[in-house]
N, CA, C and O of each residue as an XYZ file, in Angstrom:
540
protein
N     -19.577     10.270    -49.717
C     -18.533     10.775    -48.865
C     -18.081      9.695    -47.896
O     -18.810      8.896    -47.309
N     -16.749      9.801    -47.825
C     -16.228      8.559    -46.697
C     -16.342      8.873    -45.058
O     -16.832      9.961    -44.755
N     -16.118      8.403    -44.496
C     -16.309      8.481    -42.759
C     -15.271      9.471    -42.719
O     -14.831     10.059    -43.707
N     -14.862      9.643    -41.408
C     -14.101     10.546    -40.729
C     -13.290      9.416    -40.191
O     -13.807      8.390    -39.750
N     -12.035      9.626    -40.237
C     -10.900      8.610    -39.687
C     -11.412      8.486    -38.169
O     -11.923      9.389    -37.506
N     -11.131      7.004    -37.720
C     -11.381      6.868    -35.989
C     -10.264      7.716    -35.800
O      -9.343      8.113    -36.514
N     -10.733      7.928    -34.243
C      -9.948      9.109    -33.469
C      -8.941      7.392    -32.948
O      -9.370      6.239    -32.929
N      -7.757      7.846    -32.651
C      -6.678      7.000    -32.345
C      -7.256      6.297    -30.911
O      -8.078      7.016    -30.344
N      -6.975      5.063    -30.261
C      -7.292      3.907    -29.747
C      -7.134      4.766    -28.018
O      -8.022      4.781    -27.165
N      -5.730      5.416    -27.898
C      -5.467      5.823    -26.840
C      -6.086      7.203    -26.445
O      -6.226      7.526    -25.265
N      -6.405      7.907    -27.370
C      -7.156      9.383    -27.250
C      -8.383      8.810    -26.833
O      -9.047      9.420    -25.995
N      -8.825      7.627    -27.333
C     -10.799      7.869    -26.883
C     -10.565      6.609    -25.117
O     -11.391      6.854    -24.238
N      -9.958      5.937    -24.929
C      -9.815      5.289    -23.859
C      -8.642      5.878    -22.936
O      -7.586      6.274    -23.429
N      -8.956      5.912    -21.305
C      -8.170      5.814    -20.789
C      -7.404      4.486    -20.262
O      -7.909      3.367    -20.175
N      -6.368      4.771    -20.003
C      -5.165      3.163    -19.786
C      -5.684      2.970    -18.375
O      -6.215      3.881    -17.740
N      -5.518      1.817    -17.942
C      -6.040      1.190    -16.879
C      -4.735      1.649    -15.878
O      -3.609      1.495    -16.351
N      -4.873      2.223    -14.470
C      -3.232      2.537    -14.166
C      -1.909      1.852    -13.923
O      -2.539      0.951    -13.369
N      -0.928      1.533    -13.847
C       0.215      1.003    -13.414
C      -0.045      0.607    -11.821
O      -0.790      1.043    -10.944
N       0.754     -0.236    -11.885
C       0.726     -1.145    -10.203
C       2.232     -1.099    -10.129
O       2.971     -1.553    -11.002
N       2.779     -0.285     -8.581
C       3.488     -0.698     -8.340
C       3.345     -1.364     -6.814
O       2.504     -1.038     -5.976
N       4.239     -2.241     -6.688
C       3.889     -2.895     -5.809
C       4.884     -3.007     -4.807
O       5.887     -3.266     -5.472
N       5.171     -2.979     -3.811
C       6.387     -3.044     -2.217
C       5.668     -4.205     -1.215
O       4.976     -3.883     -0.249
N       5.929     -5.540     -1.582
C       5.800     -6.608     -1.188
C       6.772     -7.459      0.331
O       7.850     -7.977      0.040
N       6.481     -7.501      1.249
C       6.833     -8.051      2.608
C       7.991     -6.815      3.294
O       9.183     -7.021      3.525
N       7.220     -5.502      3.522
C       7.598     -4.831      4.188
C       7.697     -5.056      5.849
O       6.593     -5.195      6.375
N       8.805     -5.111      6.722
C       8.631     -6.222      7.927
C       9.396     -5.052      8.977
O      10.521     -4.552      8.991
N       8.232     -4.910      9.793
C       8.902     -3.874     11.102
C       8.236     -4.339     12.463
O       7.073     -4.744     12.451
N       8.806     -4.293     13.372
C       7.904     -4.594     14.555
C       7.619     -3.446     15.547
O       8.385     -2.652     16.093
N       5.708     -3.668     15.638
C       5.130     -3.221     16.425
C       4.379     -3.720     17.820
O       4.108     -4.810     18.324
N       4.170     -2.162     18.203
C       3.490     -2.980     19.536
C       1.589     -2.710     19.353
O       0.952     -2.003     20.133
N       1.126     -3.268     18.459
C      -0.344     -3.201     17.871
C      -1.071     -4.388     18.602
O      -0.713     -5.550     18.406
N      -1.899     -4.126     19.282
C      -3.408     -5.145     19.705
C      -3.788     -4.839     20.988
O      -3.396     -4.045     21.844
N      -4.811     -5.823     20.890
C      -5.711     -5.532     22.273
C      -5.319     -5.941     23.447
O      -5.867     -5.727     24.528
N      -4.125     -6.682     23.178
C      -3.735     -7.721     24.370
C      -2.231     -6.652     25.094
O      -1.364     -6.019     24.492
N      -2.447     -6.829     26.437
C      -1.247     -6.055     27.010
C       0.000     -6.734     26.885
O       0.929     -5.964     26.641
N       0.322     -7.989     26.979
C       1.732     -8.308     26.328
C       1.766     -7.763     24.736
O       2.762     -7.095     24.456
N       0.707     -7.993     23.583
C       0.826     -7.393     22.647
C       1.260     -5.828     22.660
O       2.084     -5.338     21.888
N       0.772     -5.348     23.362
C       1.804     -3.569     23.355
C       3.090     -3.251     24.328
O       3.878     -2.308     24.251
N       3.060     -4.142     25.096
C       4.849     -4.420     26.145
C       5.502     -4.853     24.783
O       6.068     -4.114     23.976
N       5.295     -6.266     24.697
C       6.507     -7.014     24.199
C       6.555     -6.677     22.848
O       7.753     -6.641     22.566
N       5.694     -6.332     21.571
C       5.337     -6.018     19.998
C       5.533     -7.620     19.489
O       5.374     -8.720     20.018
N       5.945     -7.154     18.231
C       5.648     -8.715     17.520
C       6.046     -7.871     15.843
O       6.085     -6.679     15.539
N       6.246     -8.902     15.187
C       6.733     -8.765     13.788
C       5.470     -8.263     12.994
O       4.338     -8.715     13.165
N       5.826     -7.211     12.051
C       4.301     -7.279     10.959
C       5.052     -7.134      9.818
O       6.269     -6.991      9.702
N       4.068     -7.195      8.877
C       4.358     -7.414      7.544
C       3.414     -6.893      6.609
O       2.287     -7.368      6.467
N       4.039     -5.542      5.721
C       2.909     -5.249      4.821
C       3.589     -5.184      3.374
O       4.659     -5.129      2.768
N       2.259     -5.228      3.264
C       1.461     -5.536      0.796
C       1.279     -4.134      1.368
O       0.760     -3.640      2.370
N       2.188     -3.549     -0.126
C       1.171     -2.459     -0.656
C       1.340     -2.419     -2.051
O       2.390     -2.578     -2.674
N      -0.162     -2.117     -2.632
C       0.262     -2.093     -4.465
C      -0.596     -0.662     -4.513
O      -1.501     -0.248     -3.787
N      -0.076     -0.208     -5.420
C      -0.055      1.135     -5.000
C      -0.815      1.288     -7.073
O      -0.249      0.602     -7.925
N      -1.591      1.883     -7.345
C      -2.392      2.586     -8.619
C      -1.812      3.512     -9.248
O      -1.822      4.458     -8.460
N      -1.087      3.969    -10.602
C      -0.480      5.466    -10.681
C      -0.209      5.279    -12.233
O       0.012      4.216    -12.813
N      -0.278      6.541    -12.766
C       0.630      6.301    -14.237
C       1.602      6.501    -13.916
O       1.816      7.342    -13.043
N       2.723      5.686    -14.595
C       3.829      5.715    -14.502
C       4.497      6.136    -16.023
O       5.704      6.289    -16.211
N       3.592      6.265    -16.906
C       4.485      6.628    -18.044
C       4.930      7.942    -18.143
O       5.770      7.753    -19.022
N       4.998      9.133    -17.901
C       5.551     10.868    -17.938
C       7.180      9.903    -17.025
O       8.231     10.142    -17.619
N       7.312      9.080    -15.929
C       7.825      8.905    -15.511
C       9.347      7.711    -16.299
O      10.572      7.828    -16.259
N       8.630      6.903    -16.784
C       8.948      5.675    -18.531
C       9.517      6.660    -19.205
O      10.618      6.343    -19.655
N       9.100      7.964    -19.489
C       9.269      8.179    -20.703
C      10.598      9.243    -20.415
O      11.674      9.133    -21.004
N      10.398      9.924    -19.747
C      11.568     10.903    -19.011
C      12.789     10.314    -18.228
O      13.760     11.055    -18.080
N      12.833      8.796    -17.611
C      13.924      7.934    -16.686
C      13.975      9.399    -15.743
O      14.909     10.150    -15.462
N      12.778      9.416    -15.464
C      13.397     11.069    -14.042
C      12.348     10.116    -12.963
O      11.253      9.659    -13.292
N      13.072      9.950    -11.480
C      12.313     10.031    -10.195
C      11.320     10.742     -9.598
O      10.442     10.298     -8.858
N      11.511     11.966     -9.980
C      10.489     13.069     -9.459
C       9.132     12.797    -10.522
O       8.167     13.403    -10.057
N       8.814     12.157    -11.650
C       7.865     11.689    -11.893
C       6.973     10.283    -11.366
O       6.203      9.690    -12.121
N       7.156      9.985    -10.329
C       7.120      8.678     -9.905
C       6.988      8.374     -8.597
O       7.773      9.094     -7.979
N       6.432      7.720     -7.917
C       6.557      7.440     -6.284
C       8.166      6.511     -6.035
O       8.482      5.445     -6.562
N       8.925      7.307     -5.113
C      10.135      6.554     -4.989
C       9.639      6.191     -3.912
O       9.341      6.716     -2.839
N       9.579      4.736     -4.588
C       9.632      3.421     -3.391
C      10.377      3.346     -2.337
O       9.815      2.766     -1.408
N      11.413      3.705     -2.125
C      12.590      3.700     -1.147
C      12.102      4.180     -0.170
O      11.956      3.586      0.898
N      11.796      5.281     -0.397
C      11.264      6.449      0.540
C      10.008      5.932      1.182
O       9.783      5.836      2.388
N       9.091      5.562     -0.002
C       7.918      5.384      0.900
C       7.984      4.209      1.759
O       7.293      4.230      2.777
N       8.706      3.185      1.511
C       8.684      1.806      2.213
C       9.481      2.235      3.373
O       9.387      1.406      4.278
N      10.192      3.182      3.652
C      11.066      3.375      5.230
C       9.997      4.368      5.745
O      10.336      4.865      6.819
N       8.772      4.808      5.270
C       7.658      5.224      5.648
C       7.040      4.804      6.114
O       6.566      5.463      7.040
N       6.650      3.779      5.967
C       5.527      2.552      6.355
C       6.111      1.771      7.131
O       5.435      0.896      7.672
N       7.012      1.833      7.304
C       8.474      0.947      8.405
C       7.813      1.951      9.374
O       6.931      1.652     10.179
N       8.194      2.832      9.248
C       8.062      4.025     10.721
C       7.031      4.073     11.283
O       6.844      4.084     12.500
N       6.070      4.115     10.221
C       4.607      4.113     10.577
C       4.233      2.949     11.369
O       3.300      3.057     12.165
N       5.023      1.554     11.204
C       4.221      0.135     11.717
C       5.164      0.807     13.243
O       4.469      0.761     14.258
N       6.408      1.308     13.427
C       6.397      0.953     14.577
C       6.690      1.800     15.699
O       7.521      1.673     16.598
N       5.384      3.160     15.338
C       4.802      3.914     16.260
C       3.745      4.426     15.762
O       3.127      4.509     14.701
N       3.697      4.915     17.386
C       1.804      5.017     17.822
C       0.947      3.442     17.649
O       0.472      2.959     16.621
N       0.951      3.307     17.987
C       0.455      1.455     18.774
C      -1.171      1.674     18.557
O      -1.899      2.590     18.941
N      -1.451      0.507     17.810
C      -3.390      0.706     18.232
C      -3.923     -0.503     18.474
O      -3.288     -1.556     18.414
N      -4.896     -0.412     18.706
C      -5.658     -1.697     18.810
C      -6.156     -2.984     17.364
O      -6.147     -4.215     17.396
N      -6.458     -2.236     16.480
C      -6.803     -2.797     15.319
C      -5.578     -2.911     14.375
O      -4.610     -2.152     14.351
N      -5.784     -3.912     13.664
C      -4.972     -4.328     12.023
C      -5.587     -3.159     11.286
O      -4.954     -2.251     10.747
N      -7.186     -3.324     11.340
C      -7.586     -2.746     10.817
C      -6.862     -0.956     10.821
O      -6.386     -0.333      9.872
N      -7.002     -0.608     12.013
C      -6.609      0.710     12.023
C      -5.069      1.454     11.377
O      -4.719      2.527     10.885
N      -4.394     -0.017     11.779
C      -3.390      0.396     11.209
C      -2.980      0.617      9.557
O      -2.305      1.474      8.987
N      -3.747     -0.617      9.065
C      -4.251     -0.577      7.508
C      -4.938      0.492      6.841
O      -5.179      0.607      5.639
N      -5.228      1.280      7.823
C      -6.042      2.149      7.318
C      -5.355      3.588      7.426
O      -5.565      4.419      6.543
N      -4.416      3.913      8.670
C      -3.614      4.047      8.383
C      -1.965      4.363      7.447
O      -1.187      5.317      7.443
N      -1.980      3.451      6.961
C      -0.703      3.227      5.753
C      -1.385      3.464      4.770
O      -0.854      4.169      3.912
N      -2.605      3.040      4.560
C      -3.395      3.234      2.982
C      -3.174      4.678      2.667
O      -2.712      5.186      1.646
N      -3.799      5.472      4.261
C      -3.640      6.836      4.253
C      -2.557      7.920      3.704
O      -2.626      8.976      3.075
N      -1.284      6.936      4.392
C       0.337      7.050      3.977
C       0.292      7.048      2.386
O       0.187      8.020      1.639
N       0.383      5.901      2.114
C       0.400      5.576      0.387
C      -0.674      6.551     -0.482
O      -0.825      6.531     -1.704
N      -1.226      7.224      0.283
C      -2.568      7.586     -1.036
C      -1.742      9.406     -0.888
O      -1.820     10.179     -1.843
N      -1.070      9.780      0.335
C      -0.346     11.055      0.384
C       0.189     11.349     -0.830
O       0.087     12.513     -1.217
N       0.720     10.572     -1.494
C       1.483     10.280     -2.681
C       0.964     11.030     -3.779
O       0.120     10.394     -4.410
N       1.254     12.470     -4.322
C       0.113     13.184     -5.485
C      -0.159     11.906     -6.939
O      -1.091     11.948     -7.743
N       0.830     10.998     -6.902
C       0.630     10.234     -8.502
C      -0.661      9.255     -7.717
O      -1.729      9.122     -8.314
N      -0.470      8.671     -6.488
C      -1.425      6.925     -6.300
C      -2.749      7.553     -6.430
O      -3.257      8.385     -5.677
N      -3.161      7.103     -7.347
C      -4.978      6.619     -7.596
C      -5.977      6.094     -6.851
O      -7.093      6.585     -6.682
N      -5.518      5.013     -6.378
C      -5.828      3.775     -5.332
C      -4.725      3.341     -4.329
O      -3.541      3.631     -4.500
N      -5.045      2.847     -3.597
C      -4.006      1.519     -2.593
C      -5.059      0.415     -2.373
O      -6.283      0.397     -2.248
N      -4.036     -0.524     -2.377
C      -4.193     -1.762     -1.900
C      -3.238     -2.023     -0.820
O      -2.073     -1.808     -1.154
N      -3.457     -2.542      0.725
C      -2.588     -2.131      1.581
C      -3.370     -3.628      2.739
O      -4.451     -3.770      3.311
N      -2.203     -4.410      2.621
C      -2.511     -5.964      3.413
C      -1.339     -5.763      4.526
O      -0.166     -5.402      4.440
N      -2.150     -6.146      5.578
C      -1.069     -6.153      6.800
C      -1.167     -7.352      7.228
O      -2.254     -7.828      7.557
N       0.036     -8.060      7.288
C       0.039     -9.544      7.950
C       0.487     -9.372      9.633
O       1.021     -8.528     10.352
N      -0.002    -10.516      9.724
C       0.370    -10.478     11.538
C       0.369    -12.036     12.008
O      -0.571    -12.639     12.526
N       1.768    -12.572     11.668
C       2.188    -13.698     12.099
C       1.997    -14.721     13.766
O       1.860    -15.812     14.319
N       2.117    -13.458     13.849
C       2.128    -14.214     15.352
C       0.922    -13.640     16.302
O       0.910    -13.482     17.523
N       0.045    -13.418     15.448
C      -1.404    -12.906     15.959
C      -1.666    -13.965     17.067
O      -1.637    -15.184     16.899
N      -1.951    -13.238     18.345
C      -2.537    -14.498     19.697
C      -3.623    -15.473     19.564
O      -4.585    -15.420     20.330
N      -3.534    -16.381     18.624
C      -4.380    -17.474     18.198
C      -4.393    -18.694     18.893
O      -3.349    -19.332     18.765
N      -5.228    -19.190     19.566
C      -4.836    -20.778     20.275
C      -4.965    -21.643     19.072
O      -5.305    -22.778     19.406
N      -4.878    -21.565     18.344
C      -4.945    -22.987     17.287
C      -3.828    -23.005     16.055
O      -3.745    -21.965     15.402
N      -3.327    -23.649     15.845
C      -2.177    -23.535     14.731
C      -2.545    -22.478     13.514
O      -3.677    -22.194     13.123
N      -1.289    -21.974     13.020
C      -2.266    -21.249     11.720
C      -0.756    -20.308     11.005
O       0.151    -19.695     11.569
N      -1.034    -20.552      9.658
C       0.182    -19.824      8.992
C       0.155    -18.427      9.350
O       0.994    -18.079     10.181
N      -0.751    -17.422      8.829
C      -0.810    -16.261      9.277
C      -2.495    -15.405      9.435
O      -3.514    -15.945      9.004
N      -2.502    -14.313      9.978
C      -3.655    -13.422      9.869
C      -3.292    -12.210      8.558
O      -2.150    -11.789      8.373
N      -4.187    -11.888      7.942
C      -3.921    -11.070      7.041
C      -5.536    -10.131      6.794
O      -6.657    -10.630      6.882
N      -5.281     -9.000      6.545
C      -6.641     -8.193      6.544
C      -5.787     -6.850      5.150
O      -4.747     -6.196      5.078
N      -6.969     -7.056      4.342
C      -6.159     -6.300      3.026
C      -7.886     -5.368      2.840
O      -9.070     -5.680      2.966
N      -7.099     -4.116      2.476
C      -8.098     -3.040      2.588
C      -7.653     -1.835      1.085
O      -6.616     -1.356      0.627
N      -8.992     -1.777      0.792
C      -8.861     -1.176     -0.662
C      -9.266      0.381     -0.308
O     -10.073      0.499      0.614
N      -8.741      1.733     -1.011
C      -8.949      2.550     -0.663
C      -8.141      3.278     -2.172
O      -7.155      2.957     -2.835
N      -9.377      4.636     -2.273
C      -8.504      5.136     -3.808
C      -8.754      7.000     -2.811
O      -9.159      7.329     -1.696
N      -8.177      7.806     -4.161
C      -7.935      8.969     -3.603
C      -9.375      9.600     -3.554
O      -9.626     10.399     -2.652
N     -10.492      9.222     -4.643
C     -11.600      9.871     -4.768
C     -12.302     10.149     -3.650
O     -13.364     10.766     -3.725
């Protein structure tokens, strides 16, 4: 007697998820420890790559299957520039929070830059990137 046909490649594995990604999102806040840092604010800048299937979404060309980017990136705009905290961190943690609201994201990946972080020594930028999934 012969085998039993393999079960098809995509039935026995799941697909690794889709990345979408909203790269140099730029709003200014008034975030840090320093009191000119919450008077005067300062520019930030966020990464987010965001985990999700996107194919029901591929396969239909419909929005409502899908995280519309638009939306969420004037989200994370709003979010950088109120309610003021002390930490990158917090705020990263924060937006991750934002992005994971999302019923499709799996995961976030969510980097907040901070250019003009109060550094005495020369330096391109500060950056603190924080991983976080829905589980």
């Amino acid at each position: 007697m012969g085998e039993a046909p393999a079960a098809p490649v995509a039935a026995t594995r799941q697909a690794a998820p889709d990345r979408l990604t909203l790269r140099g999102i730029r709003a200014h806040g008034h975030h840090g420890v320093f009191d000119h840092e919450r008077r005067d604010g300062q520019e930030f800048v966020v990464d987010a790559v965001l985990g999700l299937d996107t194919s029901a979404a591929g396969l239909a060309d419909d929005l409502s299957l899908t995280v519309d980017y638009g939306r969420l990136s004037l989200q994370i705009k709003e979010s950088i520039e109120s309610d003021p905290v002390d930490l990158i961190e917090t705020l990263a943690r924060r937006l991750a929070d934002l992005c994971l609201a999302e019923p499709l994201v799996q995961w976030v990946e969510v980097t907040v830059h901070k250019p003009q972080a109060p550094i005495e020594v020369p330096f391109d930028d500060v950056t603190l990137t924080i991983h976080r999934s829905s589980q």
